[in-house]
C-alpha positions as CSV (number, residue, x, y, z in Angstrom):
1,X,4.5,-12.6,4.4
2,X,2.8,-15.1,2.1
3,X,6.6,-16.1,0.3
4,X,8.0,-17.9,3.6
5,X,7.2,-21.2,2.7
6,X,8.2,-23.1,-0.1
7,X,4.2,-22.5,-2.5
8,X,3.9,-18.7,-1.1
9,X,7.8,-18.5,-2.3
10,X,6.9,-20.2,-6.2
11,X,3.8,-17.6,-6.1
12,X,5.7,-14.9,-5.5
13,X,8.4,-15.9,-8.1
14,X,6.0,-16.4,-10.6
15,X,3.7,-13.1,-9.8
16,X,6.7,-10.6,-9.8
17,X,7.7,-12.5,-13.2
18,X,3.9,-12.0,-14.6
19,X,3.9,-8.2,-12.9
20,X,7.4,-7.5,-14.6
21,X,6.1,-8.5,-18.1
22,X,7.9,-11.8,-18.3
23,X,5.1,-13.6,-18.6
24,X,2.5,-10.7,-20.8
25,X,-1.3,-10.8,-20.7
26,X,-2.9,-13.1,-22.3
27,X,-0.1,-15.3,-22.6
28,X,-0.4,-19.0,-21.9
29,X,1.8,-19.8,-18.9
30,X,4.8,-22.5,-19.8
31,X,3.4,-26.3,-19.4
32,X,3.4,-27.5,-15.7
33,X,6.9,-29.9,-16.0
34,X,8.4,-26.6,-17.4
35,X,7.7,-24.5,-14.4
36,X,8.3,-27.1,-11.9
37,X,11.8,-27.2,-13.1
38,X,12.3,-23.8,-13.6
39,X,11.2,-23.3,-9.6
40,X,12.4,-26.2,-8.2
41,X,8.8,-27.4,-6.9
42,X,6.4,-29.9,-7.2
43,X,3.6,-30.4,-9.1
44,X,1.6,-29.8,-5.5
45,X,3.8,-26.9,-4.9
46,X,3.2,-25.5,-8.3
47,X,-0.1,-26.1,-8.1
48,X,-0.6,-24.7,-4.7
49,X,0.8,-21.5,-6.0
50,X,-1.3,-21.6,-9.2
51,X,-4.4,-21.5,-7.1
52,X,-2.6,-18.5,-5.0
53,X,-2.1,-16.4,-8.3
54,X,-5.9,-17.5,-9.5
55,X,-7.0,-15.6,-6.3
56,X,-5.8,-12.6,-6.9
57,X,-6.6,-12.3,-10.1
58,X,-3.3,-12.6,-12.2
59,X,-4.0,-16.2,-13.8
60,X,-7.0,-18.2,-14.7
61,X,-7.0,-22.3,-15.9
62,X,-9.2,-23.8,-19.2
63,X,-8.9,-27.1,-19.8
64,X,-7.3,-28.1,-23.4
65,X,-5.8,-24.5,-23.0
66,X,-3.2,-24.3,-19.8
67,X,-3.0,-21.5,-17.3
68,X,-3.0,-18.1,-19.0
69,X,-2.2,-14.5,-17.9
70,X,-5.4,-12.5,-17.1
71,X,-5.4,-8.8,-18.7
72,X,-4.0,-6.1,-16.7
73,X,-7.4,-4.6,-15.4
74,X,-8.8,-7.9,-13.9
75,X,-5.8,-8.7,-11.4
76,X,-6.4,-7.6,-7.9
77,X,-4.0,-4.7,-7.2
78,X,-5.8,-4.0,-3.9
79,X,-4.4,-7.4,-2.8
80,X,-1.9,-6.6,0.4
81,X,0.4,-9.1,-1.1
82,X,-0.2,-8.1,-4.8
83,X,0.6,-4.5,-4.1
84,X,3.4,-4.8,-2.0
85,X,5.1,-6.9,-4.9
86,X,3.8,-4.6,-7.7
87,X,5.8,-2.2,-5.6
88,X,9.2,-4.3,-6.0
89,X,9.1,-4.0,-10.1
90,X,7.0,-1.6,-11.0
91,X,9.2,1.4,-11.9
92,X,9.8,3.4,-8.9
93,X,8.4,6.3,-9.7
94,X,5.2,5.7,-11.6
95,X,4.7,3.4,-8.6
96,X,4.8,6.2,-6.5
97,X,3.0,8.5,-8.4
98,X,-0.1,5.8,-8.3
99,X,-0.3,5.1,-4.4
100,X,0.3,9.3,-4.7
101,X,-2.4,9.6,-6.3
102,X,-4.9,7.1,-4.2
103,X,-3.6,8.9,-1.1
104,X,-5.0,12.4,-2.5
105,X,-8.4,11.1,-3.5
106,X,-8.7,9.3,0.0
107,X,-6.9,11.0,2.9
108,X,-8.2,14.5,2.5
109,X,-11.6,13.1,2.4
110,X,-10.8,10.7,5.1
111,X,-9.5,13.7,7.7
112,X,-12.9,15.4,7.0
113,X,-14.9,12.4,7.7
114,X,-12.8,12.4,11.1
115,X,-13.1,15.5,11.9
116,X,-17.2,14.7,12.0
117,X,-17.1,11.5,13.4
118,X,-14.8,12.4,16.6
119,X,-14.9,9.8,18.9
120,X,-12.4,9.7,22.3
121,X,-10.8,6.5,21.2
122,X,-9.8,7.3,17.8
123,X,-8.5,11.2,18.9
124,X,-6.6,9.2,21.4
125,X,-5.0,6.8,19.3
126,X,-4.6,9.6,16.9
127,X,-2.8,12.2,19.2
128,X,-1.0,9.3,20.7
129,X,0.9,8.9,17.0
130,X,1.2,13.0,16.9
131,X,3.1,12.8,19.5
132,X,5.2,10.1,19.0
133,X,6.0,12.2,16.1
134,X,6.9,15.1,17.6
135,X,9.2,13.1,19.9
136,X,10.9,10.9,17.4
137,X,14.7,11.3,17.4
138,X,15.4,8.9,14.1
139,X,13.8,8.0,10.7
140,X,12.5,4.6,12.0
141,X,10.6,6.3,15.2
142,X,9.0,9.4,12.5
143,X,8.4,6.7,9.9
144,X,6.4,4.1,12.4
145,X,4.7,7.5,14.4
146,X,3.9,8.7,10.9
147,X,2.3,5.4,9.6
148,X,0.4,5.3,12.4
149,X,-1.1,8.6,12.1
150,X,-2.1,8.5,8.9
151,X,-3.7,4.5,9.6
152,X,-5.4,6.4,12.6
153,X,-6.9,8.8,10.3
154,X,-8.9,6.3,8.2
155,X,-9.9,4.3,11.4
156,X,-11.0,7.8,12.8
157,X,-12.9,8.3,9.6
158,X,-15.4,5.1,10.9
159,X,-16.5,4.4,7.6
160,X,-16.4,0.7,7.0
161,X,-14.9,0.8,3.2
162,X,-12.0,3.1,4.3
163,X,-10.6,1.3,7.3
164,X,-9.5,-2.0,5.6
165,X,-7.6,0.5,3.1
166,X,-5.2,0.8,5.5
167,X,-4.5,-2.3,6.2
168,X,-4.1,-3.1,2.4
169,X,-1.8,-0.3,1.9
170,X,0.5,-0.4,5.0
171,X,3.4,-2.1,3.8
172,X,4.0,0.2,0.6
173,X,2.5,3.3,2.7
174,X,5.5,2.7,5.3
175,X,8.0,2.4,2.0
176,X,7.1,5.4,1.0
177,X,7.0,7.5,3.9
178,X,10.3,6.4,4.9
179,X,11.7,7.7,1.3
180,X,9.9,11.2,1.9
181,X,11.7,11.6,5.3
182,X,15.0,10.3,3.5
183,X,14.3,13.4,1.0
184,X,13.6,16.2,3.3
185,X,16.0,18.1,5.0
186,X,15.3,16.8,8.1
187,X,13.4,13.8,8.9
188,X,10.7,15.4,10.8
189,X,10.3,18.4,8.4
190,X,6.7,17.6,8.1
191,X,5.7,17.9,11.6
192,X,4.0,21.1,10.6
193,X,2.0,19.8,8.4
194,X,0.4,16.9,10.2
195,X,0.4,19.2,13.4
196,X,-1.9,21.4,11.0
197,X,-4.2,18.1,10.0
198,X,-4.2,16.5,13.8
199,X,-5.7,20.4,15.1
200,X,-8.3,20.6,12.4
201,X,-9.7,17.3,13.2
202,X,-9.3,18.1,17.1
203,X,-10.9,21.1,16.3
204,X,-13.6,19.2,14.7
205,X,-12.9,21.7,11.3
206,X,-14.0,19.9,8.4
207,X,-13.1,21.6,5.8
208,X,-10.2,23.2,7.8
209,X,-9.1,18.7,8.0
210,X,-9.6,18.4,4.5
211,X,-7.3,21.5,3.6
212,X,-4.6,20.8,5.8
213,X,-4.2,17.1,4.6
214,X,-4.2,18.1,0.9
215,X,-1.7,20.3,1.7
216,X,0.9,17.9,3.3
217,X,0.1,15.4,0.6
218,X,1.0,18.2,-2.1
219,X,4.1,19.0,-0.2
220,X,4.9,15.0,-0.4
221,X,4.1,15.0,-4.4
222,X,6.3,17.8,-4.5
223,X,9.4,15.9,-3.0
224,X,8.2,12.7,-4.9
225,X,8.6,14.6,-7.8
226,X,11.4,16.5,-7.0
C-alpha cells in the first residue's frame, strides 16, 4: 500500500484529513513550513506527497495562492488508494450503502454479460472460486472464495471497462464481504445464492444470471441495512 514509506505515509495523513473534512473544499491548504511540522517531513517529503494528492484529484497548486482543496466532485474516488481510505472515515454506513449501490448497477449486468461471453478459462476460474466456497470451513476461506467469485464475474464479463473495476474495488469489496458473513447466521449462508448466479451463467441464462445476482445483492442490502 502506497503509505509504507515515509511520502505515501504524509499523503495518506493529509488525504484522510482532507476526506474527513479537516481540511474542506475549497480551502487553501496550511503554508508548506506548517505542514512539514505538523507531519514531521521534509519539504521533499511534503512535496512528494503534494504531487501524490494532485493525482488523484483532491488538491491542485496556483502560484501567489498555495495548494487548495479541490471540490468534492473532481477528486478521483475510483482511485484504489483513494477509495480504500474514503472507506476508513467515511461513515460506515453511507459508505456502504455507496459501494452497495455500484455493486447493483454493475454485477447484475456483469453476470449477464458472462453468461454470453462463456469462455472455458473464465468458467474455470469461476467454478474454481464456487467451490472453494462451498468448501470453506472459516470466514477468512468464504471471504477470499467469495471475493474471488465475484472478481471472476467481471473478468468473465470480457468487457474491457468492467474488469479493471475489480481491481479498483478489491480491497473495500473484501471489507465488506467479510462484514456480511460476520452478520449472517452462518458464514456461508449465501451459498445458495451465488450457487443460483454460478448455474445461470453455466447455463448460459442471461437473464436467468442477471436475476439471480440481483437477488443475492438485495439479500446483502438487506443485512447491510439490517
Amino acid at each position: 500500500m502506497i503509505q509504507r514509506d515515509l511520502h505515501g505515509r504524509v499523503a495518506y495523513l493529509l488525504a484522510t484529513g482532507i476526506l474527513r473534512g479537516d481540511y474542506a473544499p475549497a480551502s487553501t491548504l496550511p503554508r508548506e513550513a506548517e505542514l512539514m511540522e505538523t507531519f514531521g517531513a521534509s519539504r521533499t517529503v511534503l512535496r512528494e506527497a503534494l504531487r501524490t494528492l494532485t493525482s488523484k484529484g483532491l488538491v491542485e497548486s496556483r502560484p501567489k495562492v498555495g495548494t487548495r482543496v479541490r471540490p468534492r466532485h473532481a477528486w478521483n474516488l475510483l482511485d484504489a488508494d483513494l477509495l480504500e481510505w474514503y472507506s476508513q472515515v467515511a461513515p460506515p454506513l453511507e459508505f456502504a450503502l455507496k459501494l452497495q449501490e455500484m455493486r447493483e448497477m454493475v454485477e447484475p449486468y456483469a453476470a449477464a454479460l458472462a453468461a454470453r461471453a462463456q469462455t472455458d478459462e473464465a468458467m474455470g476460474a469461476l467454478a474454481d472460486a464456487h467451490a472453494a466456497m462451498a468448501a470453506a470451513r472459516s470466514i477468512d476461506e468464504w471471504v477470499r472464495a467469495d471475493l474471488r467469485f465475484h472478481l471472476g464475474i467481471l473478468a468473465a464479463s470480457r468487457n474491457e471497462l468492467l474488469m479493471p473495476l475489480g481491481s479498483v474495488i478489491e480491497r473495500t469489496l473484501e471489507a465488506q464481504l467479510r462484514l456480511n458473513a460476520k452478520r449472517a447466521d452462518v458464514f456461508n449462508a449465501a451459498l445458495g445464492e451465488h450457487t443460483a448466479v454460478f448455474d445461470a451463467i453455466r447455463a448460459r441464462n442471461v437473464e436467468a444470471a442477471r436475476a439471480a445476482m440481483a437477488g443475492l445483492l438485495g439479500m446483502t442490502r438487506r443485512r447491510i441495512e439490517a
